[in-house]
Backbone as a printed PyTorch tensor [residue, N CA C, xyz], in Angstrom:
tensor([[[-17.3570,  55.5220,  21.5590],
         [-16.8920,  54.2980,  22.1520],
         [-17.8800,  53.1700,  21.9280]],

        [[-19.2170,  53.3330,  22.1290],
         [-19.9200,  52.4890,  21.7420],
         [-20.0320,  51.9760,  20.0610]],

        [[-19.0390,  52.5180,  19.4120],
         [-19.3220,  51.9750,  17.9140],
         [-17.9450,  50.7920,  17.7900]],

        [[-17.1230,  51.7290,  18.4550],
         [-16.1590,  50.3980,  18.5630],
         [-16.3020,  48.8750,  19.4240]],

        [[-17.2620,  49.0210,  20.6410],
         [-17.3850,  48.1000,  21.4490],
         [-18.3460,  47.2710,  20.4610]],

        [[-19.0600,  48.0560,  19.6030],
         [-19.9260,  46.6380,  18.0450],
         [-19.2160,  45.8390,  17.7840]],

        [[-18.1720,  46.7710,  16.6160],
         [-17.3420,  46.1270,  15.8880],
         [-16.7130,  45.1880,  16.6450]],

        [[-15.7760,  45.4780,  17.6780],
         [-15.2600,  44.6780,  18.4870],
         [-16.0900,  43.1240,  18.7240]],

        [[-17.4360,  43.4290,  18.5340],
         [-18.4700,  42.1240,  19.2910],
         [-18.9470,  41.6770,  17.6660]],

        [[-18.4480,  42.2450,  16.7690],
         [-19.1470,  41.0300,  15.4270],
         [-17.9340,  40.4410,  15.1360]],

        [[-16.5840,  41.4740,  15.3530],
         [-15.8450,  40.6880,  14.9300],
         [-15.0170,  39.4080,  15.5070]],

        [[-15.5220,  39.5250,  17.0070],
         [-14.9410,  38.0250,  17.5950],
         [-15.5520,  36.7340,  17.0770]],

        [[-17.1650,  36.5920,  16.0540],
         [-17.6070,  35.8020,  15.8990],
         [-16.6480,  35.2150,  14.7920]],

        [[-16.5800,  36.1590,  13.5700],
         [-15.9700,  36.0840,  12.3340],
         [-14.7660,  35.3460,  13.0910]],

        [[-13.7970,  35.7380,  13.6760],
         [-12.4880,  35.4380,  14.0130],
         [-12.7130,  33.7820,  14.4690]],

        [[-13.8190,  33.4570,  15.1420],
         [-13.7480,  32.0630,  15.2970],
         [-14.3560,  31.0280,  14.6590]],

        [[-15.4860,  31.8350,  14.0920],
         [-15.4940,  31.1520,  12.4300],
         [-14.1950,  30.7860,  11.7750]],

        [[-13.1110,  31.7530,  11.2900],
         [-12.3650,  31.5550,  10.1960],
         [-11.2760,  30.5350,  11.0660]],

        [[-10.8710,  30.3860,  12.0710],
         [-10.0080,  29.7170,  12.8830],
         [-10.7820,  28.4810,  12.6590]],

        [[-11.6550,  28.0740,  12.9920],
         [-12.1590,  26.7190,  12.4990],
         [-12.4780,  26.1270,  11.7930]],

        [[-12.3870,  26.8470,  10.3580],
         [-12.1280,  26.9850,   8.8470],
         [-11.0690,  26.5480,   9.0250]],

        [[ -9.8960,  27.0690,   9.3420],
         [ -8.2690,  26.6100,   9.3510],
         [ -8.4610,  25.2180,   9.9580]],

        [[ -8.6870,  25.0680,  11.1790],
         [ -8.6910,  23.6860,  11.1300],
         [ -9.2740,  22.7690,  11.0290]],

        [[-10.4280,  22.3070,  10.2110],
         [-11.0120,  21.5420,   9.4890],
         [-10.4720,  21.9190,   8.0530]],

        [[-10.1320,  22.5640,   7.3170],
         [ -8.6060,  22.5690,   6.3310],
         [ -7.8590,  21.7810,   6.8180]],

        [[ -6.9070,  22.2070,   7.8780],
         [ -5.3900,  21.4030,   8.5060],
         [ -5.5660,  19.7100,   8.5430]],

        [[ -7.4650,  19.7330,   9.1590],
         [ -7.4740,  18.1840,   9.7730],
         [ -7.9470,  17.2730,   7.9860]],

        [[ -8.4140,  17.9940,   6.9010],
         [ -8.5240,  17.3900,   5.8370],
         [ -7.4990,  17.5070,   5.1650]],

        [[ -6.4660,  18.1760,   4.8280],
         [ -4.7760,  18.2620,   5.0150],
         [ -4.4580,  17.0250,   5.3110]],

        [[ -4.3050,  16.7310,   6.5320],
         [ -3.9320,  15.6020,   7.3710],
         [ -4.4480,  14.5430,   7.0490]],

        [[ -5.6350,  14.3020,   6.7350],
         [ -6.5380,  13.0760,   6.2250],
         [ -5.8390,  12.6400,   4.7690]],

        [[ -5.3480,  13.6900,   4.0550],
         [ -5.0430,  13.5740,   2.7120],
         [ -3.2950,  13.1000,   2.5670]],

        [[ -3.1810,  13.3500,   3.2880],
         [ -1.8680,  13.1350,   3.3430],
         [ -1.2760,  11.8380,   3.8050]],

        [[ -2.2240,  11.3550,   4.7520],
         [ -2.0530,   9.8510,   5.6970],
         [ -2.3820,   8.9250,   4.4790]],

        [[ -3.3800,   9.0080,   3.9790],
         [ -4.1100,   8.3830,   3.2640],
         [ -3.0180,   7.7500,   2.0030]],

        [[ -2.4860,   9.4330,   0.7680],
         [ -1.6830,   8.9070,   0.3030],
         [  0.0100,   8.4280,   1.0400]],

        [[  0.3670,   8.2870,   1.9850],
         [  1.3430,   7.4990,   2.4640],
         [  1.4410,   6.0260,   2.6320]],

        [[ -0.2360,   5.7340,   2.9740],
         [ -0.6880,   4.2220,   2.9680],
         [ -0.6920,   3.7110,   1.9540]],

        [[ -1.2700,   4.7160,   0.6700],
         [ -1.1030,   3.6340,  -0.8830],
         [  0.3810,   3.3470,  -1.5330]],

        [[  1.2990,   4.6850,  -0.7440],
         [  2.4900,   4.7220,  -1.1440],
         [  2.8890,   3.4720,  -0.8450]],

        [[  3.1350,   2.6860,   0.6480],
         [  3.3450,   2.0350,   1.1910],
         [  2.5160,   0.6270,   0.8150]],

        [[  1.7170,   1.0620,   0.5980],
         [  1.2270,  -0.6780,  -0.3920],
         [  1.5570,  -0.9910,  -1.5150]],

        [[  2.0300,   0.6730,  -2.2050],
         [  2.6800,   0.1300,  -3.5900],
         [  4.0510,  -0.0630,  -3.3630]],

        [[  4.8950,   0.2990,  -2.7970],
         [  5.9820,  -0.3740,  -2.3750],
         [  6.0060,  -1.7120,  -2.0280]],

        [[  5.1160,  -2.0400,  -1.2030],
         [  5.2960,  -3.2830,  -0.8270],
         [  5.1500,  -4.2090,  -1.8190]],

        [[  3.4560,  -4.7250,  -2.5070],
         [  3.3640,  -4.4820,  -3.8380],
         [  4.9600,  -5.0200,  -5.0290]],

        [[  5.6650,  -4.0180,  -5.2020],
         [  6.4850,  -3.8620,  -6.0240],
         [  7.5700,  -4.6350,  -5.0820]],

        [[  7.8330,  -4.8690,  -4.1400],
         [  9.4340,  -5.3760,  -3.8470],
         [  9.0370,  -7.0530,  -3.5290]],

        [[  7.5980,  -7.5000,  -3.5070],
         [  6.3800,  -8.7720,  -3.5090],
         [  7.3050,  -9.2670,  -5.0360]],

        [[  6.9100,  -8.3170,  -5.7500],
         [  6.8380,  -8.9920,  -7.0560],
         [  8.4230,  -9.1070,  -7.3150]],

        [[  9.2680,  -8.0610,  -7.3460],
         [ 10.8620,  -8.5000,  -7.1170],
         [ 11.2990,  -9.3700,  -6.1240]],

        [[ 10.8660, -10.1520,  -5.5350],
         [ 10.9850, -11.2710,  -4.9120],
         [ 10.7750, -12.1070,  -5.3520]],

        [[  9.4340, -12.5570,  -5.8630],
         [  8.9790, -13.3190,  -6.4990],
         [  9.9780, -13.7380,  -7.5240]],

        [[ 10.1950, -12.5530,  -8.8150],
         [ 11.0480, -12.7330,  -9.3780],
         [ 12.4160, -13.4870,  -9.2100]],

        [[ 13.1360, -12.6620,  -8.2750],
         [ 14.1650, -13.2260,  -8.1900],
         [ 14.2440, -14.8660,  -7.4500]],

        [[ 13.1770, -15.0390,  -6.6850],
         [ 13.0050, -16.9180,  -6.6820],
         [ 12.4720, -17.8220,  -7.3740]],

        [[ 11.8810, -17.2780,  -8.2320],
         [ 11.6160, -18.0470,  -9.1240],
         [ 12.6620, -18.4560, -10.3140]],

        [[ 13.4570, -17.1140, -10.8010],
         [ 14.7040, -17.5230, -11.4660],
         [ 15.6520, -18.0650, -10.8520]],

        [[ 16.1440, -18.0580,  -9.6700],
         [ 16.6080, -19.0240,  -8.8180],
         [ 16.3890, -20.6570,  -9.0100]],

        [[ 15.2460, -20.4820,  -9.8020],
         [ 14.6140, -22.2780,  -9.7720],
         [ 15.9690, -22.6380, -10.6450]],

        [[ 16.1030, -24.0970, -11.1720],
         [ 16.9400, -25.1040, -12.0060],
         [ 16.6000, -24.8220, -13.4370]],

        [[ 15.6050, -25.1920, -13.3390],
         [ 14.7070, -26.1020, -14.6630],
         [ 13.8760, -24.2440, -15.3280]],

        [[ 14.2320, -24.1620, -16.7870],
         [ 13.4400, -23.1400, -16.9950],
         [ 12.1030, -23.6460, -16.8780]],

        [[ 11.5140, -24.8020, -17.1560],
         [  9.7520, -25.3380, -17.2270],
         [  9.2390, -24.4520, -16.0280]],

        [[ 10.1070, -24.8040, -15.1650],
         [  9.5250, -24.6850, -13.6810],
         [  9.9720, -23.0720, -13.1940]],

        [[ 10.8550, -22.3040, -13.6220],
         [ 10.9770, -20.8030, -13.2580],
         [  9.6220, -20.2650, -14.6570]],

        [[  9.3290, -20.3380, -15.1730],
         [  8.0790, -20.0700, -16.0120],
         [  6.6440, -20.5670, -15.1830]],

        [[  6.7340, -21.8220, -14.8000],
         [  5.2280, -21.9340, -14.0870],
         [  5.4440, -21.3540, -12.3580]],

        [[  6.5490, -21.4110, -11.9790],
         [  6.7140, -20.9740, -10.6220],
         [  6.0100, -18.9530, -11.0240]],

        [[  6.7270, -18.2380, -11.6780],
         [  6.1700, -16.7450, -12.3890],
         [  4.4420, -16.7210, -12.5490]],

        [[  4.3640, -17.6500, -13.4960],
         [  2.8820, -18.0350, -13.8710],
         [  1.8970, -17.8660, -12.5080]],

        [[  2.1790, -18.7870, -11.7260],
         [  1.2910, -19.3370, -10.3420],
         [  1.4270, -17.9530,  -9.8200]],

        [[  2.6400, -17.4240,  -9.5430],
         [  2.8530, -15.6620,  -8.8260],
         [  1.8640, -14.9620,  -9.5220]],

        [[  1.3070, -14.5920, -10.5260],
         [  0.6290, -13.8830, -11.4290],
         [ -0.7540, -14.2220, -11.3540]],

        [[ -0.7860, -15.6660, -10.8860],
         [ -2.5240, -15.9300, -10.4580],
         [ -2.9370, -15.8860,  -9.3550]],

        [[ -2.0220, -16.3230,  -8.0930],
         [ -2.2720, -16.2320,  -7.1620],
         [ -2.0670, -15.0290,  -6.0370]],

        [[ -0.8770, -14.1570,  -6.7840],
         [ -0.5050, -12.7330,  -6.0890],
         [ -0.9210, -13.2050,  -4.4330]],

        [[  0.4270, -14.0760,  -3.7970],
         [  0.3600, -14.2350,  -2.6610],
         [  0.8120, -13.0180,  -2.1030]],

        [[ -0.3030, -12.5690,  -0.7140],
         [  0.1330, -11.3450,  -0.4210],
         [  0.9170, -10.9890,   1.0800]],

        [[  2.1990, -12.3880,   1.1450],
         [  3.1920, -11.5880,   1.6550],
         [  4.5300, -12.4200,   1.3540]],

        [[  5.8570, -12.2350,   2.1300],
         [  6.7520, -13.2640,   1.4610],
         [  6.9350, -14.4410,   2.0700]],

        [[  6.2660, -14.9810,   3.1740],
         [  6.1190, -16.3360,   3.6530],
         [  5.1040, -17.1400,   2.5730]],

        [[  4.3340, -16.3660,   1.8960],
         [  3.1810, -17.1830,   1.2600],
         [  4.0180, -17.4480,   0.5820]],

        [[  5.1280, -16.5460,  -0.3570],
         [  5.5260, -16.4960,  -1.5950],
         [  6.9500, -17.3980,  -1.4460]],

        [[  7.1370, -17.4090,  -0.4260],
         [  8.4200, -18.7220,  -0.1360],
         [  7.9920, -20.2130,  -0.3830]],

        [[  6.5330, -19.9400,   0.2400],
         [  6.2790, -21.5180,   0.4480],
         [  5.5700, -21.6560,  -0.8310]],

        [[  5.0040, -20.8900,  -1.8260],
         [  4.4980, -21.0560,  -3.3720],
         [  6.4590, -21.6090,  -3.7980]],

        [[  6.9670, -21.0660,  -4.2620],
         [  8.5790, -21.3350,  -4.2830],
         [  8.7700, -22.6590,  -3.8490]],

        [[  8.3060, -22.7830,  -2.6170],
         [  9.3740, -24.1170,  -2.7240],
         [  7.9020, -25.5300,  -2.9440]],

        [[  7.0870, -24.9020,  -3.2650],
         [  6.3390, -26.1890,  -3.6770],
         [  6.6280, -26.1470,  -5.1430]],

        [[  6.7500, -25.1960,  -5.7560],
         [  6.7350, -25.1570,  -7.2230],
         [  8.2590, -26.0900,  -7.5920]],

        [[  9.4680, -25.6270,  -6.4570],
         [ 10.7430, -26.5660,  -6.8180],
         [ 10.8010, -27.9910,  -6.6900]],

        [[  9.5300, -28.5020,  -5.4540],
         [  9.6260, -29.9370,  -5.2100],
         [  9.2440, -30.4340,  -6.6080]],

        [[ 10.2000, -31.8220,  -6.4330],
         [ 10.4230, -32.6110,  -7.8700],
         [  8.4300, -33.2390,  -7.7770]],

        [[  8.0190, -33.6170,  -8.7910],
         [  7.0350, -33.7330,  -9.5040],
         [  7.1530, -35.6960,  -9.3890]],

        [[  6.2980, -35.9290,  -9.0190],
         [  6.2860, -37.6390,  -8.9270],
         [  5.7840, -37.6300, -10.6640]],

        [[  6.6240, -38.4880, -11.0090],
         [  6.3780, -39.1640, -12.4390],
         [  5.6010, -40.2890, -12.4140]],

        [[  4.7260, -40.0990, -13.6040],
         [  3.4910, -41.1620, -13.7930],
         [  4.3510, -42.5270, -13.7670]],

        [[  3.1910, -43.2530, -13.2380],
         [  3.7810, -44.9040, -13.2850],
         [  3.2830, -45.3620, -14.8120]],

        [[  4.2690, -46.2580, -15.8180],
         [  3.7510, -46.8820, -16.8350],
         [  3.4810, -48.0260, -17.0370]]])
């Protein structure tokens, strides 16, 4: 009986060793997983930014101005769609012509 009451006493250490192995696994699991959902989610956003963009800028009249309205999107990568409305509608206001 006393050889089993050993075993019994090394192996509760092991057992809570490997259980906390599992979860520091589970919780870097979890870290890995959050993490890529956030880039997912910025590249989505990201991507439906720029199909917006797109589609208001071809919206413009004048091709001059759906080309530099694209252009300005591409330098300035406003990063949400209020910025990118109000880039839009400054790019549509008419242009004061030089006095001669």
């Amino acid at each position: 009986m006393h050889a089993d009451s050993i075993l019994q006493h090394h192996a509760m250490p092991a057992s809570v060793a490997v259980f906390a192995g599992v979860l520091v696994l589970c919780g870097g699991l979890g870290y890995v997983v959050q993490q890529a959902v956030r880039q997912g989610e910025t590249a989505r956003r990201a991507t439906a930014l720029q199909h917006e963009a797109s589609w208001r800028c071809q919206a413009l009249r004048e091709r001059a101005r759906r080309g530099a309205c694209l252009e300005r999107f591409r330098t300035e990568q406003p990063a949400d769609s209020e910025r990118l409305q109000a880039m839009v509608a400054e790019a549509a206001a008419p242009q004061p012509r030089p006095v001669r």
